[in-house]
C-alpha positions, 0 to 999 in steps of 0.5 A: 469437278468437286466444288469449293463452295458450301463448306462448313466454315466453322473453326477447327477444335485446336490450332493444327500443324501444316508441313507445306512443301514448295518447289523452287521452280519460278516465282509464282509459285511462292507468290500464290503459297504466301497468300495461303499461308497468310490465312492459315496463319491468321487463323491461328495455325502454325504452318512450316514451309520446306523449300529452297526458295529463300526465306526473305520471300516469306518472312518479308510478306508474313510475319509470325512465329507461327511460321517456320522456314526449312530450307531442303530441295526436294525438286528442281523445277526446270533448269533453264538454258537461258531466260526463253528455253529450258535445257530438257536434259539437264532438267531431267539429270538434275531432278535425278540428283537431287529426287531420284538417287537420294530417294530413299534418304529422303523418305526417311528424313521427311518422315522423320521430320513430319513426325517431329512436327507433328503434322495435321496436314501435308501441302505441296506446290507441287513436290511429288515425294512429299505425297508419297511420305505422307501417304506411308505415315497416314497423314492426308496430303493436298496438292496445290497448282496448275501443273504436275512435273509428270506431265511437264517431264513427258515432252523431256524424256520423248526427246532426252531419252527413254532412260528417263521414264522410269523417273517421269513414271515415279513421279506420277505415282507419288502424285497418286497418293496425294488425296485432293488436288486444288486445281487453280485456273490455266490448268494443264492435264494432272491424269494421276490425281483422284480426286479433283476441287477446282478453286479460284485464282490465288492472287495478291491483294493491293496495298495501295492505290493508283494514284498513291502508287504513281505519286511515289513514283514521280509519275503523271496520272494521265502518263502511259506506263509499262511495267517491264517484268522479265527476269534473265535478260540476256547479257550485255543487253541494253534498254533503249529509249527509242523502244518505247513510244512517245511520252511512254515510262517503263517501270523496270522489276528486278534490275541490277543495281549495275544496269544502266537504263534510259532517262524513260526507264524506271528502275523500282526497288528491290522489294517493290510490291508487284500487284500494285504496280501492275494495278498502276501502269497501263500494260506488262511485258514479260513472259507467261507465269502463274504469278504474272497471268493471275495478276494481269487477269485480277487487275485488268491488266493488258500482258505483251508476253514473249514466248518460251520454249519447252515451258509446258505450261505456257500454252494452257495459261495462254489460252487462259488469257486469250480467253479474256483478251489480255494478252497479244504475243511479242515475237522473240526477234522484235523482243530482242530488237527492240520493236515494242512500239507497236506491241504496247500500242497495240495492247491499249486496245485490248479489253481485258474482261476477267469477273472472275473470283480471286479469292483463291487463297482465302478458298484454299486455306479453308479446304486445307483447314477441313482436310486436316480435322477429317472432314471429307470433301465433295467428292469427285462423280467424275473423276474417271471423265476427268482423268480420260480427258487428262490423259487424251490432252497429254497424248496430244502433246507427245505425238507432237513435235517435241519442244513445239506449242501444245495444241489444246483441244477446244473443249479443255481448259477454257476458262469456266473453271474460275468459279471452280464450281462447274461440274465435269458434264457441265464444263464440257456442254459449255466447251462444245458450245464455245467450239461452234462459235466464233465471233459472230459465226457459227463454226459449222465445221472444222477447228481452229487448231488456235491459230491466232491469224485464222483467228484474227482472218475470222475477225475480219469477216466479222467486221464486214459482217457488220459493217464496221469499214475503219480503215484507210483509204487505201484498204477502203475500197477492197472492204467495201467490195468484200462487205456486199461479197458474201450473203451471211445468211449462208454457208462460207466455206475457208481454206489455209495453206502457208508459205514455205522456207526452202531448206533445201533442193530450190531449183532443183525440184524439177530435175526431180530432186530430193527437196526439204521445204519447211511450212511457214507461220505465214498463210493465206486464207480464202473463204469461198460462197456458192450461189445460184445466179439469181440468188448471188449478189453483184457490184454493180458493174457486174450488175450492169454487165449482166444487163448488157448480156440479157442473162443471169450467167454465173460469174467470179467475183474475187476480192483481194485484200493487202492491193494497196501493198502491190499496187494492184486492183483490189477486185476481179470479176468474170462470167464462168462462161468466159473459161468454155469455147462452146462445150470445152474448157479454153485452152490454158494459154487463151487463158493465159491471155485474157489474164494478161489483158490488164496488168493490174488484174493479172493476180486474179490468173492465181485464184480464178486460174484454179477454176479452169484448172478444175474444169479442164483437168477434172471435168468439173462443171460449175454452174453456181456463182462463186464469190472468193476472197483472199488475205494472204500475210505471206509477202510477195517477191519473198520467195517463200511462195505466196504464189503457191499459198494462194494457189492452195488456199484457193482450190482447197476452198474451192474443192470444200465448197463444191464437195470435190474429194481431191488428195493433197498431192493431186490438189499441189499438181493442179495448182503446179499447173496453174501457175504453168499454164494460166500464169505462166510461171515455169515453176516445180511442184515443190512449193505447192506441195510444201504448202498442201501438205506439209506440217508444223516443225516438220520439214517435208521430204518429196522426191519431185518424181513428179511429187512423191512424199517421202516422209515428214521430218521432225525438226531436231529441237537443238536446232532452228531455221529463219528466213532472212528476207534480202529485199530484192523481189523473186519472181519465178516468172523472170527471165533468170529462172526460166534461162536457167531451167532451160539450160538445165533440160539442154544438158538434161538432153545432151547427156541423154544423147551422149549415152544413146549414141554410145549404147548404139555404138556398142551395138554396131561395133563387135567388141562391147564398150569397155573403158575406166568408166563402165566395166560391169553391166554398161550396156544397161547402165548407159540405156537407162541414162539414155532414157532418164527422164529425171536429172537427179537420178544420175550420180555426181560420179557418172556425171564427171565420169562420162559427161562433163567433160562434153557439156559447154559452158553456154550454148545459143538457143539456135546452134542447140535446137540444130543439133538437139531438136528441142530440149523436152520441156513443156513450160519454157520455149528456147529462144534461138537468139539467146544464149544459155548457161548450160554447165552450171545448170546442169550441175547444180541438180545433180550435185543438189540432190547428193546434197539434200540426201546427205543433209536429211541424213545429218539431220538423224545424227547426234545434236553436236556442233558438229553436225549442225557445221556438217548442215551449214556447210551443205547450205553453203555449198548450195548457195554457191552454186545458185550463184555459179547457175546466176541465180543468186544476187547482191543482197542474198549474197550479203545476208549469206556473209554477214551469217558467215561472219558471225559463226566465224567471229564467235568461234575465233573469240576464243571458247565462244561457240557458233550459234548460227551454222550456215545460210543459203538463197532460197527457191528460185533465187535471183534475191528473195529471201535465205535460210538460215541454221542455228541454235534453238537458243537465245543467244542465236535469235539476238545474232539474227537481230544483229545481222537484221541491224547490219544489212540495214546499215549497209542497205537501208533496208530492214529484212523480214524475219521468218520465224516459225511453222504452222500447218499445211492445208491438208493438215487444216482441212477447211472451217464452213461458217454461217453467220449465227441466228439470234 
């Protein structure tokens, strides 16, 4: 990029006239334009500042004749729904009031006004008509920001409609007549400006000290101080004293004068000045602004920030602070509730590192100065790789889900640029560097995709790396097993495969159901090692072992890290040999067995299993020693498959290691087949597949016949799923979901023979079979339900048409294998002295499927109340039919009330409308967790709280909230990492 150092700094021959517009849009914008506008002033200019900001902003910071305020709205910045979410619609409609229709009133009156002036230079933050006005009068115009509306608009006009483009198309056309743009830190892509000069961070000076700054304020010198600064606090929201820890203060900005606050809340003043209050206090909370990241980054300050949706620039000044390690990320819910315990103290921990200039209004007010008198500035050599890398980062955030995070490739935007000196070649030599490293690996292969836990499991590496084993005793063990697992020196190869929420179709999947599974924030990491046998380091009762056998035989040595939380061992060795009898893999249900040997090892069936599973199923021939280790944040007994995510991750990891080629759809059948055979759970493909190859915010559509993607579904972004965890432990290996899973081939079976033994009767009876059910083409009609190997493929009206009435509501297993033989279902055995559910099993998938198709299609309708009631009551229905299966349990069943509660009680409040819709158990019930629709607003995060609040009250019990969606390990691939070589 151009540089703004070495310019001719001499003063300018007379005092010059700048017309400086600024858009309404958020605070930092005026905060930065003060401090230019201080030096422009300063040095003699006369400077008119034309915005809808109010003037006592400016005039209480820069008092001068030489500064004029005209108050004219010339953009509307985004409109917000609330204090977290911008209304994209409205955004767009208002910008066409207040831009659009009046356009060509605006031309003439800003020329006009320019002319009466006499304006040397136009400067707008970042108005777009103005450069446009400017350039038709043949004044030179300088743009100032990290963004530019085009590219905010563009995400809108994806979802609002394509009617709009014309106005984002505009837009980008008035910036392209703007001469320079001083593009500041945390920038975004600006593709339609010429010519670029990057500039250092414009920040606020101090006024005064620490200390003089907590004597004021009555404060202790050693004393723990959060500065709280988040305006647009939902209303009725209370501050609470237990919400911060022990001996903690909390400076609150912008307070009503009718708030009440807790006696360790502090309200400051109304014209408090911010920069020394953030110099004074420990760390900030709020949310992700120009003003607050510049601040937080000048001043060392360590930022708890919540995140906002359809704020585009957020995620560029996030990867800004990431960089520099100021920032951990609040999520909404603990926000709302008031768990910022372990946020604020987990913020002293950071180290903000930022050296960076913040001269950036001194820097700026000069390359104004020169612009106006006709000097030319450095001039951008490259300007068309810039705007190439502009235009491919703003391609990335229109194919993505629309109102989901911006995934900023690692060779933009990372934090070189503060000096705004580095040229474009420059900046991307350094950002592939940066790429290929990573704490203390070399990243050999692969992208983080900026996810903070792949990056935090890297993290972990690192520590074991370097032997720093600070942990409690309870973690002890595992990570000094894990410290000697790996030899550095080498290559590891890493798999993630998240959790899922069951949207919709659960159980039903092995019936061959439709199903909707959303991917979960929470995955599962495994990095695996291969190493010859004599090269590959041991425990030492490995060790031992190995002596004992008179051998170096390859073997598998898996540490598991979070034992303590299940009470299980934390390690797992085996030799490879023990999985072959002679020249063949063991059959699996030896396996099976020898997993089953000593319960508290039982885990390790789900990680070593996929080693049989490929050896038996692909041939594959391992001869290497493996070393495995597993950290997995996808809770257990939660029913939102940590099973699965172990499964994947695994074999994922596995298949990288060995260069095995295996399809995402091929790798969830054979982990389906672990957790069949080697575990023995009696589980669909479902959550193996969710997991394998779903995407973030995108809900996976599979027809489970047996796995067969139908298509990836983008999340409508009206609307929102949570995960309600009930307490109660799910586990698809209970006696509750096999019996159910029984019952349902029973009926599958009866309903096969009922057809078979009236197609035969038609065959030996002269008349054709004719009755109210079958009047054209019943022959066919009745063999193909004869031979129907998947239940969901029956109609609900061919079911109570013709079977119902015949299927019993229970049957023993012995009356059933009398008169049937068997049910054809190769993972679950009848038991003859038990009794079975057969109706309501038989049902469910059925009327499940019917469901599910009705909900895919709902989801394409308009974003009204009235379709998201459409989808809540489909959920409902659902979870009452798990229950009528006796599947659902005491807990779920609560949770699903206390959602039905709240949508009924807003909407009997009379003009209060519903935020949350509908609620069902999930997978493979019994407890678990349940899903939960609603607005992607505020206002229904705060009700999730308030239920989260309630069954606690009820239960004591405070239930897991699972909030967001990350990639499936397919959309991952793998990272290969090595230690880096000084």
């Amino acid at each position: 990029m151009a540089s703004a150092g070495g310019a001719d700094r001499s003063p300018p021959p007379r005092p010059l006239v700048f017309a400086f517009y600024l858009t309404g849009h958020g605070f930092g914008h005026a905060t930065r334009a003060i401090e230019v506008v201080r030096h422009l002033v300063a040095a003699g200019h006369e400077v008119h500042v034309a915005t809808a900001v109010p003037e006592f902003v400016f005039t209480a910071e820069v008092r001068s004749p030489r500064l004029r305020i005209r108050r004219v709205l010339l953009d509307c910045g985004a409109v917000q729904a609330d204090a977290l979410t911008v209304d994209r619609l409205a955004t767009l409609e208002k910008y066409r009031e207040a831009a659009v229709v009046p356009r060509e009133s605006i031309l003439r009156a800003e020329s006009e006004w320019l002319s009466s002036i006499k304006a040397d230079l136009v400067v707008s933050d970042v108005v777009p008509v103005v450069c446009r006005v400017a350039a038709d009068m043949g004044v030179r115009s300088v743009c100032i920001g990290n963004f530019s509306w085009d590219f905010i608009y563009a995400e809108y006009i994806m979802e609002a409609g394509y009617h709009h483009r014309s106005t984002v198309w505009q837009i980008s056309e008035d910036y392209a007549h703007c001469d320079i743009l001083l593009r500041l830190p945390g920038y975004g892509p600006m593709p339609a400006f010429r010519n670029v000069i990057d500039v250092p961070l414009i920040v606020r000076g101090l006024r005064k000290s620490r200390s003089e700054v907590r004597k004021e304020l009555g404060l202790e010198e050693n004393a723990k101080v959060l500065v709280f600064n988040f305006g647009g606090q939902p209303a009725g929201w209370k501050l609470k004293q237990e919400w911060l820890p022990d001996g903690w203060i909390c400076l609150v900005c912008g307070a009503s004068d009718s708030q009440d606050v807790p006696p360790n809340f502090i309200k400051l003043a109304k014209d408090a000045y911010t920069p020394d209050v953030i110099a004074a206090s420990d760390c900030m909370l709020g949310k992700i602004g120009y003003g607050a990241a510049s601040e937080v980054l000048a001043y060392k300050l360590p930022l708890v920030f919540v995140r906002r949706d359809y704020f585009n620039e957020e995620p560029f000044l996030r990867n800004l602070l990431e960089h520099y390690q100021n920032s951990i990320e609040m999520i909404r819910s603990d926000f709302l509730a008031g768990h910022w315990k372990p946020y604020l103290l987990r913020a002293l921990t950071l180290r903000p590192c930022y050296n960076g200039p913040t001269n950036g209004g001194e820097v700026v007010a000069q390359i104004l100065q020169d612009t106006a008198i006709g000097k030319e500035c450095i001039p951008d050599k490259f300007s068309g790789a810039r705007r190439l890398q502009d235009a491919i980062v703003s391609g990335y955030q229109l194919q993505r889900a629309p109102g989901r995070d911006v995934r900023i490739p690692d060779w933009y935007s990372l934090s070189e640029t503060e000096t705004g000196a580095a040229s474009t070649s420059k900046i991307v030599a350094i950002k592939e560097t940066a790429a290929l490293c990573f704490e203390d690996f070399e990243i050999l292969h692969g992208d983080l995709q900026g996810l903070t836990d792949t990056m935090d499991f890297l993290k972990s590496l690192s520590e074991l790396n370097r032997n720093n084993l600070e942990s409690s005793e309870k973690q002890y063990q595992e990570r000094t097993a894990a410290s000697v697992l790996f030899d550095w020196e080498k290559e590891i190869y890493i798999a993630r495969a998240p959790g899922r929420l069951d949207v919709m179709g659960g159980i039903a999947d092995y019936s061959g159901s439709l199903v909707l599974q959303m991917p979960l924030r929470e995955a599962c990491h495994v990095a695996v090692q291969r190493n010859h046998p004599s090269k590959q380091k041991l425990w030492k009762h490995t060790q031992a072992r190995q002596l004992e056998n008179a051998g170096l035989a390859p073997v598998i040595q898996i540490v598991s890290f979070g034992s303590e939380l299940s009470n299980r061992a934390p390690t797992f060795d085996m030799r490879l040999s023990d999985f072959m009898d002679g020249e063949k893999p063991i059959p699996y249900e030896k396996a099976r067995e020898f997993f089953c040997q000593n319960p508290s090892q039982k885990w390790a069936a789900y990680v070593a299993g996929t080693v049989l599973v490929l050896m038996t199923e692909l041939g594959v021939q391992f001869t290497d020693s493996m070393s495995i280790l597993v950290s997995s944040a996808v809770p257990e007994g939660k029913g939102v498959s940590s099973s699965a995510s172990v499964e994947v991750a695994t074999m994922s990891a596995i298949a990288a290691a060995y260069g095995l080629n295996i399809i995402p759809r091929d790798l969830a059948l054979l982990c389906q087949k672990v957790e069949n055979h080697v575990v023995g759970a009696p589980c669909g493909v479902m959550d193996q597949m969710a997991s394998a190859c779903g995407e973030a915010n995108k809900l996976l559509a599979m027809v489970c016949q047996p796995a067969e993607v139908k298509e990836l579904v983008s999340i409508p972004t009206h609307m929102r799923f949570w995960g309600l965890d009930s307490g109660i432990r799910h586990s698809v290996g209970g006696g509750d979901y096999g019996s159910v899973r029984v019952g349902t081939y029973m009926g599958r079976k009866m309903i096969k023979c009922a057809a078979s033994d009236l197609v035969s009767e038609s065959l030996t009876s002269k008349a054709p079979v004719e009755s109210d059910c079958h009047k054209e083409n019943g022959m066919d009609l009745l063999k193909s339900e004869a031979a129907m190997e998947y239940l969901c493929n029956l109609p609900p009206h061919r079911y109570e048409a013709a079977y119902a009435k015949d299927i019993p509501e229970v049957i023993s297993g012995d009356a059933f294998l009398e008169k049937y033989g068997d049910h054809n279902d190769t993972v679950t055995v009848i038991d003859p002295k038990r009794s079975y559910s057969v109706k309501a099993p038989t049902r469910h998938p059925i009327y499940e499927n019917f469901r599910v198709e009705t909900f895919k299609t709902l989801l394409a309708a308009g974003s009204t109340d009235e379709q998201l009631s459409a989808l809540g009551e489909l959920m409902y229905q659902c979870h009452n039919s798990y229950s009528a299966c006796g599947l659902g349990s005491d807990g779920t069943d609560r949770l699903v009330n206390l959602v039905q509660e709240m949508q009924h009680r807003t909407t009997s409040e009379g003009g209060s409308r519903p935020s949350l819709f509908g609620a069902k158990i999930t997978g493979g019930g019994s407890g678990g967790t349940i899903c939960v629709i609603g607005k992607n607003c505020a206002r229904s995060s705060e009700e999730i709280v308030e239920i989260q609040k309630r069954y606690k009250a009820a239960t004591g019990y405070l239930p897991i909230l699972f909030d967001g969606s990350s990639p499936g390990a397919a959309k991952f691939g793998y990272l290969k990492i090595r230690r880096q070589r000084s």
